[in-house]
N, C-alpha and C positions, 0 to 999 in steps of 0.2 A: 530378382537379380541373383544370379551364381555367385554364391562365398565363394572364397578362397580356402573354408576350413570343411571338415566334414559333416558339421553334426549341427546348423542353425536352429536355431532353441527361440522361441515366443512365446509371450503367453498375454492370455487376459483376464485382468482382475479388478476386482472391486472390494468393496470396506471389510466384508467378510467372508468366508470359505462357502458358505450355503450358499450367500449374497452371488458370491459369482457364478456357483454350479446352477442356478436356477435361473441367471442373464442369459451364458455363456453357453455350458454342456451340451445342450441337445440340437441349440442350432450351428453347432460348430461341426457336432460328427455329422447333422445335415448339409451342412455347405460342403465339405471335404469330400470330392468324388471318390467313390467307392476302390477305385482302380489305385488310387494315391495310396489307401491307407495301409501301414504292414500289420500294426496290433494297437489295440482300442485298450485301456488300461480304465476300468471303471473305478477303479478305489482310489487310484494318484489323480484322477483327472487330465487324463496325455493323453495325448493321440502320437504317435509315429509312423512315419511316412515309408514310402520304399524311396525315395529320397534322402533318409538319414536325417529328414528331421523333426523335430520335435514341439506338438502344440500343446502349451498347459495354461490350463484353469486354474488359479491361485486366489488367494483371500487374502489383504496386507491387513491384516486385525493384528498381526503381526511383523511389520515389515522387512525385520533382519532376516526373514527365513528367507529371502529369495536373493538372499545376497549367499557366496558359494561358488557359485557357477556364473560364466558371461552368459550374456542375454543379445538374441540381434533385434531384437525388438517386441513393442506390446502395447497393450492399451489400457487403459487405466478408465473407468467407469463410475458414475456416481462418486468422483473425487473429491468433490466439497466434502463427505462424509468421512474420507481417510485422514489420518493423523497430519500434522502440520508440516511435519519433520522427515513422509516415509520416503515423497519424492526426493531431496537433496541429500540425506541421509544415507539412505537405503535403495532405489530404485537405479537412478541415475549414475551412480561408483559401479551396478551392475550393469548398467549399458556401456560405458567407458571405454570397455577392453575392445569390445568389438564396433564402435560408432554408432549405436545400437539408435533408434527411431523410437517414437512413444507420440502415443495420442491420449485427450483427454478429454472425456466427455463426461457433461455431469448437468443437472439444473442448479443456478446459483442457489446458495445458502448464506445470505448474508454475504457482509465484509470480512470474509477472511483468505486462507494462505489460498482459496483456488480464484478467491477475486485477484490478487498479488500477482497469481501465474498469469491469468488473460491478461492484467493490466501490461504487463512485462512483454508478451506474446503478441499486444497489439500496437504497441507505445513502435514498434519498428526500429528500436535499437539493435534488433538482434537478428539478421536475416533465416537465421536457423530455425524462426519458431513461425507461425503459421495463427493466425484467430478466428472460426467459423462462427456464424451462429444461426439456428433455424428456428424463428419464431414457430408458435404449436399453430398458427393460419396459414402454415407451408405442407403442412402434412395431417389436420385434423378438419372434418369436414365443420364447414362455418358455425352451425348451430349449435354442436359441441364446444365452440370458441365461445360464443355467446351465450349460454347455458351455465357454463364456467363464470362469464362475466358478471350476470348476475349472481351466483351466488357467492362470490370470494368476494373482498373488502381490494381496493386497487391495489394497494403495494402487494399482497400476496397473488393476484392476479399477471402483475408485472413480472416477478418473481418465476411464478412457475409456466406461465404461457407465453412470456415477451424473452425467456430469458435475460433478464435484464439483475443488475446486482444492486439491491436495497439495500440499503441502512434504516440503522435502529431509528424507531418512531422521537425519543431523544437525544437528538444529535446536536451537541451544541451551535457549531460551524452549519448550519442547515442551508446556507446561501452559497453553499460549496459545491461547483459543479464541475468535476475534469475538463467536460467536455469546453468550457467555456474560461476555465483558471488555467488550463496545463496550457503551455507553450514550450514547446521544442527549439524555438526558434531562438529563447535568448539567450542573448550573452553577452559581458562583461564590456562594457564600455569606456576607454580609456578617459574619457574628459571627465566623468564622474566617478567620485568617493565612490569606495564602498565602505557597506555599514553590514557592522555586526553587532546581529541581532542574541541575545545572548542570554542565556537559562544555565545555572551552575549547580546542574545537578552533578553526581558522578558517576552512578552508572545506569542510564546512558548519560554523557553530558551532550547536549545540543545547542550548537551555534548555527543561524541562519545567516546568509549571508545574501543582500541584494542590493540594489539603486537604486533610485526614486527621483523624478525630475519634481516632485514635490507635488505632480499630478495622478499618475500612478506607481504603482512599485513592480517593483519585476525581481522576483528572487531566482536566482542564476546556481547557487548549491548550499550544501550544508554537509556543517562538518558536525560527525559523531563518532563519538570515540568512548571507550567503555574502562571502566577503573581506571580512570584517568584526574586530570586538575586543572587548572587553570592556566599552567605554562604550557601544560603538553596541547592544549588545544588552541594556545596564543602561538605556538610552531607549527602545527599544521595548518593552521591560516599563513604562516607567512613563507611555508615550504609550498604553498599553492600558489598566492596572490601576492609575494612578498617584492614582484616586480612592479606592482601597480602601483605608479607616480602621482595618481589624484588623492592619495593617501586614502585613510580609512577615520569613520566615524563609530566610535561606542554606542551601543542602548542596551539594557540589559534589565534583571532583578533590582529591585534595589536593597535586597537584602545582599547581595556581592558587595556592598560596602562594608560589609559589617569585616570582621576581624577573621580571616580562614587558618587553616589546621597550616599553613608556610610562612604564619606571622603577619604578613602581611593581607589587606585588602583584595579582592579577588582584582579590583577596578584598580588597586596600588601596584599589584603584579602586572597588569596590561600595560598599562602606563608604563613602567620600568622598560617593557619590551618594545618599546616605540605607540603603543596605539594611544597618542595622547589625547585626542580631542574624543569627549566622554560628556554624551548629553544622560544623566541619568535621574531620575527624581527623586526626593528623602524619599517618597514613601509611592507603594502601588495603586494602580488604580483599583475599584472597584471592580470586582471580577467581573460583573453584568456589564459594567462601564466600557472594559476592553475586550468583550466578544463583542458587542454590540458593534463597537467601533471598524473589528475586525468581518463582519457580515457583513457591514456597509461598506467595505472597500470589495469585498468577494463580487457585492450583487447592491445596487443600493436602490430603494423602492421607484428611483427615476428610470432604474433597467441597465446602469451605468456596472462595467465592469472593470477598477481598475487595480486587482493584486491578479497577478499571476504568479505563476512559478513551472522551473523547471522538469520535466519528466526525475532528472536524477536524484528530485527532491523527493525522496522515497516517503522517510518520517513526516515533512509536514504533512505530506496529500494524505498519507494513514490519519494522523491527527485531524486533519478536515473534516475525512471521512470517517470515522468513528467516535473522537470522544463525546462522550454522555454527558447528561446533568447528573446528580450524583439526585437519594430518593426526596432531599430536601428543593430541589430545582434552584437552590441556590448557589451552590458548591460545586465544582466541575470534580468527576466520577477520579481519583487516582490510584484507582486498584491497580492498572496494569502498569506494570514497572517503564515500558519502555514508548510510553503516549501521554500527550500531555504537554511535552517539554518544548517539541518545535513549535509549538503552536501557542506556547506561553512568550517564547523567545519573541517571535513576531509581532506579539501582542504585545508587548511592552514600546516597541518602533512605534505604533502604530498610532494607540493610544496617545504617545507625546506628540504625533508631527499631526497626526488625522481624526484626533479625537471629538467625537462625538457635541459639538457645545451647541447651548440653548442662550436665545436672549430671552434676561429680564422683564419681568411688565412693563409694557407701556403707560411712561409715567401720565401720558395725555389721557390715558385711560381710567377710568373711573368703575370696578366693580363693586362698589357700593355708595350709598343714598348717604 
């Protein structure tokens, strides 16, 4: 399509500068009919056109270099490898000016920022973005597929020839599956409470927020809010949901009983702002106690599936899917500042309304003479 300005500018790049001249370079000045091009620039990696414009090869190993100049568009390759930061940061503020287009192609690597992007790309909130995917049995002859099969272990097999996005071999949430927990569809139901579900951390602080006919649960959003407290995040619940008449129900830590840096109780602050009815325990469960509890609502060994949650529940679905056991397999992993917390929040609801119980011996029963 004909800009409206003189000089349209693309490029395509990948994690590094070699990384892309040895994708990108030679079958670029091969696809570009010879008749197109005005001068070949072997040192900058350009081409220009008699057109007026301009094709470059870039490496984002550092991504603020291609910010500078507008961009009408480019492609982005092997992007699971580039920084977390380059697209939102850096890539994208350079397409801006001019509506610029971007494609992204890569094999997953894990749970991270280019899992986020396809989730985002395919979840359909945003008609701007587009999700492809070509299994390696669409383009590699079968025996190669099978050859592959046997020798890789399946999740790395998945991985690199299903395109498909693994998670860590220790994942605590293991009974977590988008395809089968995400629901787009809910929402906020006037005849039932809602309940917040509640972890007081401070930065991030994470409140979950859902309803539950007592059969399954359905979480509808969550609020997080960053160097924050315990009022400012009792007013964003009630500058959101503060018109809902079935009122609302407390669950939380039960270390928020304790005494906070406002004088008062985290659960004495709520209280004060209206959220009166507060189911919370002296004390927490057993960590094993309450993923366990929280699996078996995910996925329970009958094949029953009754917690979902909303797409815009960004932080639990990351917490599903990533957190770890820590190397003791006792202790859940909390290195990463900002995971952990939605998924503790839930687990605390869960634990009290759906927890996990065992009957006693059968006194008619006799295991010993």
């Amino acid at each position: 399509m004909k800009k409206a300005w003189s000089d349209p500018r693309y490029f395509a790049g990948a994690p590094t500068r070699e990384q892309a001249k040895r994708i990108f370079w030679n079958d670029l000045k091969t696809l570009v009919p010879r008749k197109w091009i005005r001068r070949v620039y072997e040192s900058d990696l350009c081409i220009t056109t008699r057109f007026a414009s301009e094709l470059w090869v870039v490496g984002l190993d550092k991504p603020q270099r291609i910010e500078g100049t507008p961009w009408d568009g480019g492609v982005l390759d092997e992007y699971a490898d580039m920084k977390p930061g380059a697209w939102t940061e850096n890539i994208r503020p350079a397409l801006s000016d001019r509506l610029g287009w971007c494609w992204f192609i890569g094999v997953p690597e894990g749970f991270n920022h280019y899992k986020d992007l396809a989730d985002y790309a395919r979840s359909g909130v945003d008609n701007d973005w587009g999700f492809y995917t070509w299994p390696s049995a669409d383009i590699l002859p079968p025996d190669e597929v099978e050859a592959a099969k046997r020798l890789l272990d399946p999740k790395t097999f998945r991985q690199e020839y299903e395109a498909s996005f693994e998670g860590a071999s220790g994942r605590v949430y293991y009974a977590y599956d988008a395809v089968k927990n995400q629901d787009a569809s809910i929402a906020v139901k006037p005849e039932l409470p809602i309940i917040m579900a509640c972890d007081f951390n401070v930065d991030p602080c994470v409140w979950v927020l859902l309803q539950t006919d007592f059969n399954s649960v359905r979480v509808f959003d969550e609020v997080v809010l960053r160097n924050t407290n315990t009022m400012d995040m009792g007013r964003e619940v009630l500058r959101r949901y503060g018109f809902h008449k079935a009122g609302f129900i407390v669950y939380g830590d039960s270390a928020g009983s304790a005494r906070s840096t406002a004088g008062k109780s985290d659960y004495a602050i709520l209280s004060g702002m209206g959220f009166i009815e507060q189911r919370v325990k002296r004390s927490n469960p057993a960590v094993k106690d309450r993923v366990n509890a929280v699996n078996s609502m995910l996925l329970s060994s009958k094949g029953e599936v009754r917690l979902f949650h909303h797409p815009r529940c960004v932080f639990l679905r990351k917490d599903f899917e990533t957190v770890e056991w820590a190397s003791n397999n006792v202790d859940i992993d909390k290195s990463q500042r900002d995971r952990t917390h939605a998924s503790d929040a839930i687990g605390y609801f869960i634990n009290t309304e759906f927890g996990l119980t065992f009957g006693g011996p059968n006194p008619d029963k006799r295991f010993y003479k």
